[in-house]
Every structure is written in structure tokens, then in C-alpha cells.
N, C-alpha and C positions, 0 to 999 in steps of 0.2 A: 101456629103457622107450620110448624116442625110437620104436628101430627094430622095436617090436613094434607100435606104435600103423601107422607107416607101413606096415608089411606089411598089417596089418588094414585098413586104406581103401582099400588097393587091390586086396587079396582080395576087399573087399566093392562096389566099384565095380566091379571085374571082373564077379562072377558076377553083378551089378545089370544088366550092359552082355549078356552072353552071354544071360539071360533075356529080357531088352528084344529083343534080335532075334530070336532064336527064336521066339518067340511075339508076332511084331507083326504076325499075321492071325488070331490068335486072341486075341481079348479074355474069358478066364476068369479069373472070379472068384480061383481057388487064385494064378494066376500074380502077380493084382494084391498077393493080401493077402503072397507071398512077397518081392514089389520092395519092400512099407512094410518087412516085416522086417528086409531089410538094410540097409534105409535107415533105421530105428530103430540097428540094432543100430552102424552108423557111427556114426551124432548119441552114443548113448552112447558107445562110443569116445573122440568128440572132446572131451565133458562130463569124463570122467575123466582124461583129458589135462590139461583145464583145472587140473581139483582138483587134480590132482599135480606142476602147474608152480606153483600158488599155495602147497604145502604148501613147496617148494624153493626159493620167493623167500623165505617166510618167516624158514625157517632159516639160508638165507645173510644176511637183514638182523640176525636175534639174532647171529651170529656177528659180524657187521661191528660190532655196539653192543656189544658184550661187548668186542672189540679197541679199541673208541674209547676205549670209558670205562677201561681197565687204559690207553690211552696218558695218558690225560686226569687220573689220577689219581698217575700217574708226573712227569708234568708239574706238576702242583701239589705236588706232594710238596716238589721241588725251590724252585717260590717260599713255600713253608709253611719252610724254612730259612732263607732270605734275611729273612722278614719276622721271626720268632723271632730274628735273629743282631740285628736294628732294633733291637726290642723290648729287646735287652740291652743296647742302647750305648747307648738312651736313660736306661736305669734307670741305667747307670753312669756317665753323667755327672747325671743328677740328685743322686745319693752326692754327686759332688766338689762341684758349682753350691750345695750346699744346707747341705750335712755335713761339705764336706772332708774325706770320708774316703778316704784316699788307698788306703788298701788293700782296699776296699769294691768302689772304681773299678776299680783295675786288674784283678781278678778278674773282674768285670761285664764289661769289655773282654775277656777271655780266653776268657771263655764266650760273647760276641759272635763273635769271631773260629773258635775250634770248632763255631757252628751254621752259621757263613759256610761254611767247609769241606766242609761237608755237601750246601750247596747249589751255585745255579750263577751266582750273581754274586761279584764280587770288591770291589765296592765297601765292605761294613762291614768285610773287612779291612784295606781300605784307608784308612776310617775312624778305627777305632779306633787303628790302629798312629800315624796319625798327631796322635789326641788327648793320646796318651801322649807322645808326643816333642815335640808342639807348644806345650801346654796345661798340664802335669803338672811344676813344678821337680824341678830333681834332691834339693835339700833335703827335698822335699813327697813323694816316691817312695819308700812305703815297700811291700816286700814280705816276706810269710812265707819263711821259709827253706824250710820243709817245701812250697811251691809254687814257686820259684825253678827246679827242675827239670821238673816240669809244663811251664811256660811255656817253656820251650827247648824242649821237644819239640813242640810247638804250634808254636813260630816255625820251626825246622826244616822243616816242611811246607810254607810260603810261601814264594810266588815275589813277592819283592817287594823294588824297592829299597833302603828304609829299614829292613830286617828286620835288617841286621849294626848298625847304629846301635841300634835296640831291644835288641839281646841283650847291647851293651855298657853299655847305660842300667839293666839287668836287672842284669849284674853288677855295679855300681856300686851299687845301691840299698841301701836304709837296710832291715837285717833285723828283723821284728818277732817 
């Protein structure tokens, strides 16, 4: 489109320029109304140029907003896990602080640490792992049998110091 607009302005400047001297001893009326014509027919030219570089910035901005907001929604996806993984460690330790219910908690924890997973901080599983080893007697730990294995598979996935310590605190726990 570029290189049709530019051949057209200088086609029409051309024969603008050849008319201009040929006839610059003769002032007739036909010659004058043919110079406005190409000098019209440029100006529209250059108008439609415009139009067609505004319809192309257009498109390339919905493009560039369309890529923001998929990066932008990618990006909150990830702290929408981290804040849900919060959201579970605070509900399970409310369980123990309130209810003492030990196996309330540590499921609460586990499901803390599975939405941690998902996202992209490492902090509530580093939380929670260490509520349970901290906070949680060995007497007070009580886990379902039928979850005992869940939760190995879940610690398996972590990279974290104190995870050989939790999965020995796991097999040790009190089966309900």
C-alpha cells in the first residue's frame, strides 16, 4: 500500500511539474482546472493513506491489549493460588487455635500446600509444613488412614528441607 501511495505522488507531481512548464506562456483556463485535479486527486491520495495507517495502528493496539490482558490474567492466575493456598492455612489453623481438631488442621494444611503448588510462591508451603512440625504434638496428630497416602504424594512434590521430617511425623501419626 506504502508503495502504491508513493508511486501515485510522484506520478501526480510529475505530470503536475510537466503541465506547469509546458504551458507557462499560456495561461488557459483547461490547463489551470487539470493542475487543481491532480493536485486533488494527491490531497486524496495522502487522506486515504491517513485512513489506512489509523485503521493499522488500530489493530496493532487491540492486538498488543489482547496479549496484555492473556499476560495479565496468566499472571494473576498464579497469585489467585498463593492467595487461596493463605486462605487454607488460615482456616486450618483456626480448626486447631479453636476446635483442636487435629485432623481438620492437617487436611486444611494439605489443601494449603496443593493450591501453593499450583502457584508461584513457596512461602504457605513453607508455612504450613512447618505448623505441623512446630505447633502440632505427636500425641495431638491424628491422621485418616484412607489420606495418609494422598499426603505422601503431595510431600513428594516439594522441595523442601523439613519434608523427610514431615513424612516421618505422617508415618508415626495416630490413625483415625
Amino acid at each position: 500500500m506504502k508503495w502504491v501511495l508513493v508511486i501515485g505522488v510522484s506520478f501526480s507531481l510529475i505530470i503536475s511539474l510537466v503541465v506547469c512548464i509546458s504551458t507557462s506562456r499560456c495561461y488557459n483556463v483547461d490547463v489551470y482546472a487539470f493542475i487543481i485535479a491532480v493536485l486533488t486527486l494527491l490531497v486524496t491520495l495522502l487522506i486515504g493513506f491517513q485512513i489506512y495507517n489509523a485503521i493499522e495502528v488500530n489493530k496493532k493496539l487491540n492486538e498488543m491489549q489482547r496479549i496484555a490482558a492473556k499476560a495479565a490474567y496468566k499472571e494473576n492466575e498464579r497469585y489467585n493460588h498463593t492467595t487461596i493456598a493463605v486462605v487454607y492455612y488460615i482456616t486450618a489453623i483456626d480448626y486447631y487455635k479453636r476446635q483442636n481438631i487435629s485432623e481438620k488442621t492437617v487436611d486444611g494444611l494439605f489443601c494449603c500446600i496443593e493450591e501453593a503448588l499450583k502457584g508461584k510462591f513457596q512461602f504457605p508451603i513453607d508455612m504450613a509444613i512447618s505448623y505441623m512440625l512446630d505447633n502440632m504434638p505427636r500425641n495431638n496428630f491424628f491422621i485418616r488412614k484412607s489420606k495418609k497416602e494422598i499426603y505422601m504424594r503431595i510431600l513428594y512434590k516439594i522441595n523442601n528441607d523439613r519434608v523427610q521430617e514431615l513424612i516421618t511425623k505422617i508415618d508415626l501419626a495416630y490413625e483415625s
